[in-house]
C-alpha positions as CSV (number, residue, x, y, z in Angstrom):
1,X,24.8,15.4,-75.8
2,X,24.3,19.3,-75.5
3,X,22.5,19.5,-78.8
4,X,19.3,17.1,-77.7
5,X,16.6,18.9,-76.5
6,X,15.8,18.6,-73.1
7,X,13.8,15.5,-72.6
8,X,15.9,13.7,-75.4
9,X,19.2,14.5,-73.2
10,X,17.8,13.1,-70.1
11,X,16.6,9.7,-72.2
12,X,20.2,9.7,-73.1
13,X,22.1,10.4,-70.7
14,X,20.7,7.3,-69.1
15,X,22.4,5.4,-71.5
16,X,25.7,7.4,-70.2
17,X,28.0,6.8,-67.3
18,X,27.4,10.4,-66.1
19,X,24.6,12.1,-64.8
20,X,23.1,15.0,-67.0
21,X,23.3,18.1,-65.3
22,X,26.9,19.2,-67.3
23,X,25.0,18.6,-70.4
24,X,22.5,20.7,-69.2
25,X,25.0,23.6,-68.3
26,X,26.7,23.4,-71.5
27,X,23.9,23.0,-73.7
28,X,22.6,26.4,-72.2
29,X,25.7,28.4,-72.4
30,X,26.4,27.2,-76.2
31,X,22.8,28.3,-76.6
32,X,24.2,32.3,-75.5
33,X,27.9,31.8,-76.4
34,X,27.8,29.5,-79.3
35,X,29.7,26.3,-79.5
36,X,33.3,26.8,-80.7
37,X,36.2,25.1,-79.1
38,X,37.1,27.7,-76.8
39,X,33.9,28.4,-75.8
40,X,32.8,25.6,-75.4
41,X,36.0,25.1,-73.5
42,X,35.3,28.0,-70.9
43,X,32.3,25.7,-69.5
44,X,35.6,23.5,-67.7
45,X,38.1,26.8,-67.5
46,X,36.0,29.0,-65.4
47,X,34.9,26.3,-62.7
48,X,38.4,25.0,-62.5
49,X,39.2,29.0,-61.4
50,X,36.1,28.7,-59.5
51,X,37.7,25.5,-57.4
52,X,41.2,27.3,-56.7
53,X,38.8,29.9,-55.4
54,X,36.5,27.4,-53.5
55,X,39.4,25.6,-51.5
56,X,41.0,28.8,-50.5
57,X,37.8,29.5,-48.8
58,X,37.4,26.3,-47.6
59,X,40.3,26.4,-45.5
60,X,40.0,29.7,-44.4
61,X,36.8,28.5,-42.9
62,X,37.8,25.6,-41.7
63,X,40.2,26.9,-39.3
64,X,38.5,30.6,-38.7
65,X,38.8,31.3,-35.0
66,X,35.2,31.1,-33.4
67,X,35.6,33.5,-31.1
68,X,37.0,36.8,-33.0
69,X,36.1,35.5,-36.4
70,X,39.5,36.3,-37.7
71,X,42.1,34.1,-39.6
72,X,45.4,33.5,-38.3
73,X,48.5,33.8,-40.6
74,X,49.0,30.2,-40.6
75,X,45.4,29.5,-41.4
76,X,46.0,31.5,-44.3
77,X,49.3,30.4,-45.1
78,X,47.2,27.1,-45.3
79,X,44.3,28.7,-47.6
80,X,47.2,30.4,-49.9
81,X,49.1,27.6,-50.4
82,X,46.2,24.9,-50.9
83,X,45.0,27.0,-53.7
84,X,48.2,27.4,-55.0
85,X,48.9,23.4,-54.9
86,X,45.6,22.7,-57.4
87,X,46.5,26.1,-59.8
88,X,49.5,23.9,-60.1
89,X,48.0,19.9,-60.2
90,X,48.5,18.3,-63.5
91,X,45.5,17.1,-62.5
92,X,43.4,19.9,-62.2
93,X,44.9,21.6,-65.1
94,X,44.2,18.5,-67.7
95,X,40.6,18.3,-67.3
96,X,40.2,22.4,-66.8
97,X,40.5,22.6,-70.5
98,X,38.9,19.9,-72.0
99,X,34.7,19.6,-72.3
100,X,33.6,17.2,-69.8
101,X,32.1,17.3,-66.3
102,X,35.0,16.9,-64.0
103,X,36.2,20.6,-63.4
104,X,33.1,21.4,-62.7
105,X,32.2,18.6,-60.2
106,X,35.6,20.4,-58.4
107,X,34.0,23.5,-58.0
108,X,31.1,22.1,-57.0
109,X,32.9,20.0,-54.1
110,X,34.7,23.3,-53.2
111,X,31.8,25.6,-52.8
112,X,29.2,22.7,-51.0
113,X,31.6,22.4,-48.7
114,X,32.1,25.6,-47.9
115,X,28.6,26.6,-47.2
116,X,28.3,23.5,-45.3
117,X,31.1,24.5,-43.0
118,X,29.9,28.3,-42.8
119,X,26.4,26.8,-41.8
120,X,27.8,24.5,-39.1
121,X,30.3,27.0,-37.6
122,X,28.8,30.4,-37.6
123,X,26.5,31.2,-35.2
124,X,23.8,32.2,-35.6
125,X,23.6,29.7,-38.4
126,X,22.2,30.9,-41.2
127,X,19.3,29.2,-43.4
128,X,21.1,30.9,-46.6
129,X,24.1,28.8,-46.0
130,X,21.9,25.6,-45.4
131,X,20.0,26.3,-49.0
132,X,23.6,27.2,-50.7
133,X,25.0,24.1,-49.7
134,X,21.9,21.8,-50.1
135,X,21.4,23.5,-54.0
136,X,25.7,22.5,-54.5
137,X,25.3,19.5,-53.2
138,X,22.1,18.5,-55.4
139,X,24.2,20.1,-58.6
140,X,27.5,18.1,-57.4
141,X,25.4,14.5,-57.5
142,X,23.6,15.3,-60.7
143,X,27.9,16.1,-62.5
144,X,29.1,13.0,-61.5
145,X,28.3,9.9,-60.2
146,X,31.2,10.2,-57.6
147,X,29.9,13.5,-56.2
148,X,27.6,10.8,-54.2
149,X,30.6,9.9,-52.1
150,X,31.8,13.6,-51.4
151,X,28.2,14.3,-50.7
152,X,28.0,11.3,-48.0
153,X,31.6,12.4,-46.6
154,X,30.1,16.0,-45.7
155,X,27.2,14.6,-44.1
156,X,28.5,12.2,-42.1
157,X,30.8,15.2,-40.9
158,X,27.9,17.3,-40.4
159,X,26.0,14.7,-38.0
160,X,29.3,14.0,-36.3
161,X,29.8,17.6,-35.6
162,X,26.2,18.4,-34.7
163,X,26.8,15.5,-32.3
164,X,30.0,16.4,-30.5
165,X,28.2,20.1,-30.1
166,X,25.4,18.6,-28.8
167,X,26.9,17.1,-26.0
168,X,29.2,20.2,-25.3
169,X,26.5,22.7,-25.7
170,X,23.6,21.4,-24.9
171,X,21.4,24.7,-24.7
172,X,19.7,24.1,-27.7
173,X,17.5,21.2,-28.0
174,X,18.1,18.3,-30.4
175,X,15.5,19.0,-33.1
176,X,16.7,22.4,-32.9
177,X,20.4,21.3,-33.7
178,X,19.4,18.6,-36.0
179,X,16.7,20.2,-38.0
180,X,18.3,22.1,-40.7
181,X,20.3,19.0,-41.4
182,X,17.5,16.7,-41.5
183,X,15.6,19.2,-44.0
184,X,19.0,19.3,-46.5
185,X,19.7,15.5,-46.5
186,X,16.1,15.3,-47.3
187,X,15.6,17.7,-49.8
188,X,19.6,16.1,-51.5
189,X,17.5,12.6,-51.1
190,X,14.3,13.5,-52.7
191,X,16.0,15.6,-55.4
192,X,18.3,12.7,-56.3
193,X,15.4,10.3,-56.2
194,X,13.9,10.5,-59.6
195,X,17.5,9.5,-60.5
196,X,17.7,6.2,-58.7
197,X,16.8,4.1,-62.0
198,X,18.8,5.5,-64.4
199,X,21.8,5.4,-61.8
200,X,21.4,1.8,-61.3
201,X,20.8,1.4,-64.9
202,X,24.1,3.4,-65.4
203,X,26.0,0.8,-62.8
204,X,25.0,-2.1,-64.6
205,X,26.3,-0.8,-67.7
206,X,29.6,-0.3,-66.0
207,X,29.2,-3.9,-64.2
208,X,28.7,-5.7,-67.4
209,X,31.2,-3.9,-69.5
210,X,33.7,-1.1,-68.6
211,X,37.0,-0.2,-70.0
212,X,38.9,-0.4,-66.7
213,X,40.9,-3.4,-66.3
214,X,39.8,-5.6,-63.3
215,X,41.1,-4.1,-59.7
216,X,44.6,-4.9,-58.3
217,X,47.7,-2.9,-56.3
218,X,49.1,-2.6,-59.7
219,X,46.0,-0.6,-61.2
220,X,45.8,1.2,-58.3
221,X,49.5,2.3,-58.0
222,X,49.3,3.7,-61.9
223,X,46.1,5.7,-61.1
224,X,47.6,7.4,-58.1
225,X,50.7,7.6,-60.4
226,X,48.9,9.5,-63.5
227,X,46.7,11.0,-60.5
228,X,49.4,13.1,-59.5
229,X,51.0,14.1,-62.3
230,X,54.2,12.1,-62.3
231,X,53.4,10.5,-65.5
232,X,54.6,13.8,-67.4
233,X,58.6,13.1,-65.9
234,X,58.9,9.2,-66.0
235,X,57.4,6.3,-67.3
236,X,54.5,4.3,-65.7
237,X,55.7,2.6,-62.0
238,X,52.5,1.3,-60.2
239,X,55.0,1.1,-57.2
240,X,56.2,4.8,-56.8
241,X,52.0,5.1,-57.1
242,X,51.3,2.8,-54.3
243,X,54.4,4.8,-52.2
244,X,52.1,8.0,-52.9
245,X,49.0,6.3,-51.9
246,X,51.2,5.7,-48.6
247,X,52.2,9.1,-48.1
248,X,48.6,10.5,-48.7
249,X,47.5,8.2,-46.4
250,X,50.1,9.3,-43.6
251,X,48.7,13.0,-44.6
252,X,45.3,11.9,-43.5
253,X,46.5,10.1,-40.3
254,X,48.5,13.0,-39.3
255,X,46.0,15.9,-39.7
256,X,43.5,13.8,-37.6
257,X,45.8,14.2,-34.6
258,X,45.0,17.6,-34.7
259,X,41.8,17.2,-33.3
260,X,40.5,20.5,-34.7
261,X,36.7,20.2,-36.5
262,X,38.5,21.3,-39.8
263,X,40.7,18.2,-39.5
264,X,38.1,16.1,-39.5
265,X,36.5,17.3,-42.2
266,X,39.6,17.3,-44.8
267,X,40.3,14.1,-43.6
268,X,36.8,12.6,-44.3
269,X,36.7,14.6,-47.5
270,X,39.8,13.4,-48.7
271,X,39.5,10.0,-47.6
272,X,35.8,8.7,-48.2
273,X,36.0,9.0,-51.8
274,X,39.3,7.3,-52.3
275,X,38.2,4.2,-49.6
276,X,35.0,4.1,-51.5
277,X,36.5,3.4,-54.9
278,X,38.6,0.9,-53.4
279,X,35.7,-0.8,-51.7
280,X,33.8,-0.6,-55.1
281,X,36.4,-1.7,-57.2
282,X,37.7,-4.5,-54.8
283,X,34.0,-6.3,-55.0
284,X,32.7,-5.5,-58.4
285,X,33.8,-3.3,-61.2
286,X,36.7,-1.1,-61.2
287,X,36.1,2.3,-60.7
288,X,39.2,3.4,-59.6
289,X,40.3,6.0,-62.0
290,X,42.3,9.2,-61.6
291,X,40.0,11.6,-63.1
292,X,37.0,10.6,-60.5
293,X,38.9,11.4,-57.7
294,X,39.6,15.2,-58.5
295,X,37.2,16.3,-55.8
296,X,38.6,14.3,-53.4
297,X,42.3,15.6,-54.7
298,X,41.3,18.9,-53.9
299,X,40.5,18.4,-49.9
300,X,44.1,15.9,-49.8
301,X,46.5,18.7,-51.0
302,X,44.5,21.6,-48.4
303,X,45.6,19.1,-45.6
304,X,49.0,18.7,-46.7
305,X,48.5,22.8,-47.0
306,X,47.1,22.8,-43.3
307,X,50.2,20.5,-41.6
308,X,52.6,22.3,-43.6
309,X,51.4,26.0,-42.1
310,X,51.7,24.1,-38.7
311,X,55.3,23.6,-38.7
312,X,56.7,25.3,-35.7
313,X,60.2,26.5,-37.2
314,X,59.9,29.2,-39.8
315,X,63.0,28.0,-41.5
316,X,61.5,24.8,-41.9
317,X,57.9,25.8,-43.1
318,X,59.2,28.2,-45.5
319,X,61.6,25.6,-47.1
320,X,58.7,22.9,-46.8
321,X,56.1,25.6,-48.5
322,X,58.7,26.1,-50.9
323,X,59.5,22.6,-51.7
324,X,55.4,21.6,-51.7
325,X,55.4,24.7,-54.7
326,X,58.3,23.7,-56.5
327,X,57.0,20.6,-57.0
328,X,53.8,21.3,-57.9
329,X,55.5,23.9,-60.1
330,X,58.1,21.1,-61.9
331,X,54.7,18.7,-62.5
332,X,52.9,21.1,-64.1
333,X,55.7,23.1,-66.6
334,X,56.6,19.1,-67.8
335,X,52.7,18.9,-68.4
336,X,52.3,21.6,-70.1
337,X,55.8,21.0,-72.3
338,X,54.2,17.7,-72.9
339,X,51.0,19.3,-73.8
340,X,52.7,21.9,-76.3
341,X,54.3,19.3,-78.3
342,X,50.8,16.8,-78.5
343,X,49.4,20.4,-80.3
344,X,51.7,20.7,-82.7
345,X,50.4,17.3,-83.6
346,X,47.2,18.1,-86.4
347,X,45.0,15.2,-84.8
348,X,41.5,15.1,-86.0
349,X,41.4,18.9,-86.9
350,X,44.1,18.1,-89.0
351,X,42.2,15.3,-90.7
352,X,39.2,17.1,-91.2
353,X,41.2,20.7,-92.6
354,X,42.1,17.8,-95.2
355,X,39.1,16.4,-95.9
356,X,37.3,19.7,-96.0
357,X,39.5,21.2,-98.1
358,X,39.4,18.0,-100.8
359,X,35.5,17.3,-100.4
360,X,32.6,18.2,-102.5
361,X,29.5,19.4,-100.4
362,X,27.4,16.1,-101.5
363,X,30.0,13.5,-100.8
364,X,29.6,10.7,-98.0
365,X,32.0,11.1,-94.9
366,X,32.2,7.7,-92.9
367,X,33.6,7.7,-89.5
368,X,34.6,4.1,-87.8
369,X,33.3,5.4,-84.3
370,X,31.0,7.3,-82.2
371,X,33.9,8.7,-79.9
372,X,35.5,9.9,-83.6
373,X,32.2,10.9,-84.4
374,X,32.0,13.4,-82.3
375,X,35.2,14.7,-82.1
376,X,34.9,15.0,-86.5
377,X,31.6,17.3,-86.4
378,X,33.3,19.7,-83.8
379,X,36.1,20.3,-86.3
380,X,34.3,20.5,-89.8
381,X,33.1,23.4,-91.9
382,X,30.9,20.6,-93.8
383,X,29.1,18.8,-91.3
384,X,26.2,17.7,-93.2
385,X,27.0,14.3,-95.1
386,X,29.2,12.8,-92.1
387,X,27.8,9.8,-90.3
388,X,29.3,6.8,-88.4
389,X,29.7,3.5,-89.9
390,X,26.6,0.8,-88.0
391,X,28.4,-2.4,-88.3
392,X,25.2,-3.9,-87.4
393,X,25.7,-4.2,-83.8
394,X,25.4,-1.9,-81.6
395,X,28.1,0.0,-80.0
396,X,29.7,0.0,-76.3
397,X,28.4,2.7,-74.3
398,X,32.1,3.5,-73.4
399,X,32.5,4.8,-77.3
400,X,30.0,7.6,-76.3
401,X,27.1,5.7,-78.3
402,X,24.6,7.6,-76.5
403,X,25.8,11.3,-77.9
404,X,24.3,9.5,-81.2
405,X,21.4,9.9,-82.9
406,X,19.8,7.0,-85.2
407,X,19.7,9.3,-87.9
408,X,23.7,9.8,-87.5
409,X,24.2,6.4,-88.5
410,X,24.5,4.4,-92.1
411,X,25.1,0.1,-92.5
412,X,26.4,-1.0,-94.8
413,X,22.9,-1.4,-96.6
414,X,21.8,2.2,-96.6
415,X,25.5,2.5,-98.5
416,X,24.7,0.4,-100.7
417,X,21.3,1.8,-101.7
418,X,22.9,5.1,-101.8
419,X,25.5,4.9,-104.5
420,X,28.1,7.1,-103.8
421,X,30.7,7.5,-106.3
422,X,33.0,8.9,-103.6
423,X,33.2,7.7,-99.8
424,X,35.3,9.5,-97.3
425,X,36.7,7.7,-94.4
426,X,37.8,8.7,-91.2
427,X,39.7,5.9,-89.1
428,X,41.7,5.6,-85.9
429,X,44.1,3.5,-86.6
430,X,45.5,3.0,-82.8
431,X,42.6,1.7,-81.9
432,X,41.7,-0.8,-84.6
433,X,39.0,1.2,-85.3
434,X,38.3,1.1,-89.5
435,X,35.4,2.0,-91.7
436,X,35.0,-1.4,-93.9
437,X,36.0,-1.1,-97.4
438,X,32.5,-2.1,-99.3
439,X,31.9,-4.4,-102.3
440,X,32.5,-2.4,-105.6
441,X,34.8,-0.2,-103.9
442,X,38.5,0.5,-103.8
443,X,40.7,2.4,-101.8
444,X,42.2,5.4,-104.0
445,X,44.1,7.3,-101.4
446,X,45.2,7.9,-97.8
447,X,46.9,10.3,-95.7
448,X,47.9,10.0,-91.6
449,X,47.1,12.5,-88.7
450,X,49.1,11.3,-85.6
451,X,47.4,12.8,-82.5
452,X,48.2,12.6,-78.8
453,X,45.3,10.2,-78.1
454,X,45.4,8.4,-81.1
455,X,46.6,7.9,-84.9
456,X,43.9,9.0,-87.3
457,X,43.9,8.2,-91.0
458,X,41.4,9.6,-93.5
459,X,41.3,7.2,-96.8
460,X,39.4,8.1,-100.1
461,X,37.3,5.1,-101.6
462,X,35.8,5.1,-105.2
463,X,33.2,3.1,-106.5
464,X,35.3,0.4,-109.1
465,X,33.2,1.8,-112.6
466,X,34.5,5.4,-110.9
467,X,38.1,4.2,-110.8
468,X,38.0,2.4,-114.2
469,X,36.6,5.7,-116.2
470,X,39.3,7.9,-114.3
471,X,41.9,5.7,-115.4
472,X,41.0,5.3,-118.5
């Protein structure tokens, strides 16, 4: 997607679940930092710093004393420990590392909201704060669709707090109060405007045809399972899910009792996003998927963060600190453990060390999917010459059909009309996905790549006159 130009990217991106602003964002820091794996990899790295950052500021804010200004040492206990809980969510970690929008969107959750929360609570307010938040907030919406219900969560806490102040201070007037709101949610509205149609484009998409299996307690229960990381130290139970969907819940009910601004404000951060997907999912297509609630995740663990600091005894909130670290710690070593043996595994740079290493320059690489597709030209020395099987249909938009360009495919005519003595084939087996073996063709040779996502194979065809002379 990051190597369209411009208007190209936006055409596609339409046909994409995602808005295009990380494509943007990448496609400008290959263009200065070029677009190797880690590089490339350091456009989800440094924002998921960035949000360990953002929610240590967040709280700290959150729970600033108005009067002196100063932070208590349970507010930041609270700040310390929040950030320490997503350094150490599975979560986080996963999708810090790989190239797509959602570490980003986190940082982007963090930071609005804590210019949002600076704005409302310092006084004077400041119009930087107001333009800071309203420019995140904007960027935040254009990463990921789900951003819209973070987004609505702040303002709704930002009219309810404007409200409660107006009635308890009512020296300034209402358009006075009101005004720098009403300028951000409009400046948020008309900036996400020219994106309406290809949002609802993008929703009909997902209505007609998504991956997700339809909504129920049990779907639910294994996202808030993988959500959390327990997926790395037992198998799959939608119930222990659902009993963590209960706790977090409880979390949210009990910080409200607080009654503090700051409360409110994790709680509706948390909590918006999370009812939202349910609602959604519940009465049309299922949305509910761990990875889209990472911005949400974020405001959930500061609130357990913020009721553990409260804990009268010290005995007791050390040991409970302790315990919420330990944990979090335990999650993410099985993770990464996990994680160390899936890279011993050679995947598809495995495949494609093989088939480089084998191949002539001018012979035909097929691969049996877009989502291979792009996965096989990050990994190859040869690029030119690969293209993805058209099996005269077009693809689901799930398989990342629109990264493609037209000229990145070949049917099964433009094979034939080509006459390639050799054809190179890269498959994923797991997934049923295979390159066709074509008329006048036979299959000479294969070798197998297991990867932790899938099991690739790469199989060597040769053209039957081909076969015949080398045997003879």
């Amino acid at each position: 997607m990051a190597e369209f130009s411009e208007p190209e990217l936006l055409v596609h991106a339409r046909e994409d679940p995602h808005p295009p602003f990380f494509y943007l964002v990448l496609k400008y820091w290959m263009a200065v930092f070029g677009s190797s794996t880690f590089a490339t990899r350091l456009t989800s790295l440094i924002p998921g710093l960035l949000a360990i950052i953002g929610i240590f500021l967040v709280v700290r804010e959150a729970y600033r004393d108005q009067q002196t200004k100063e932070c208590t040492r349970a507010v930041n206990m609270a700040a310390v420990l929040a950030a320490a809980l997503i350094a150490l969510s599975p979560l986080h970690i996963l999708w810090s590392y790989q190239v797509r929008m959602y570490a980003l969107g986190t940082a982007l959750a963090a930071f609005s909201s804590w210019f949002l929360l600076k704005a409302l609570f310092r006084e004077p307010s400041h119009k930087s704060n107001w333009c800071f938040f309203t420019i995140t907030a904007i960027a935040l919406v254009y990463t990921h669709n789900f951003g819209l219900f973070t987004v609505a969560a702040q303002y709704l806490f930002a009219t309810g707090y404007l409200s409660f102040r107006h009635r308890t201070h009512p020296e300034r007037s209402t358009v006075q109060r009101f005004l720098p709101l009403i300028v951000s949610a409009t400046c948020t509205s008309l900036a996400w405007l020219p994106w309406v149609p290809s949002f609802l484009h993008q929703r009909q998409l997902v209505v007609d045809g998504f991956w997700t299996k339809p909504f129920s307690w049990e779907t639910a229960g294994a996202t808030l399972f993988d959500m959390f990381g327990v997926d790395h130290i037992m198998d799959l139970n939608p119930t222990i899910g659902l009993i963590i969907g209960q706790v977090a819940l409880l979390v949210v009910l009990l910080l409200t009792l607080g009654r503090r601004p700051g409360d409110y404000f994790l709680a509706l951060a948390s909590g918006l996003p999370f009812l939202a997907g349910i609602l959604v999912s519940a009465f049309s297509r299922n949305i509910f998927n761990d990875r889209y609630f990472m911005f949400s995740q974020i405001f959930l663990l500061a609130a357990i963060a913020v009721l553990v600091s409260r804990v009268p005894l010290r005995l007791i909130r050390y040991t409970l600190v302790l315990l919420c670290v330990g944990c979090s710690g335990f999650l993410a070593y099985h993770q990464w453990h996990n994680r160390e043996a899936d890279f011993q595994l050679p995947g598809i740079q495995g495949a494609m060390a093989s088939v480089d290493s084998r191949r002539k320059p001018d012979e035909l690489v097929l691969v049996c999917d877009p989502a291979i597709y792009v996965s096989v030209i990050a990994h190859t020395k040869q690029r030119q010459g690969i293209f993805t099987f058209h099996p005269g249909e077009d693809y689901p938009f799930t398989h990342g059909a629109a990264a493609m360009h037209p000229d990145e495919y070949l049917t099964a005519e433009d094979i034939a009309n080509r006459g390639d003595t050799w054809i190179w084939a890269v498959d994923a087996d797991s997934y049923n996905w295979k390159v066709p073996m074509f008329g006048g063709y036979k299959l000479v040779g294969e070798s197998r790549f297991p990867g932790f996502r899938a099991k690739y194979a790469v199989r060597l065809y040769a053209r039957s006159t081909e076969q015949s002379a080398n045997t003879q």
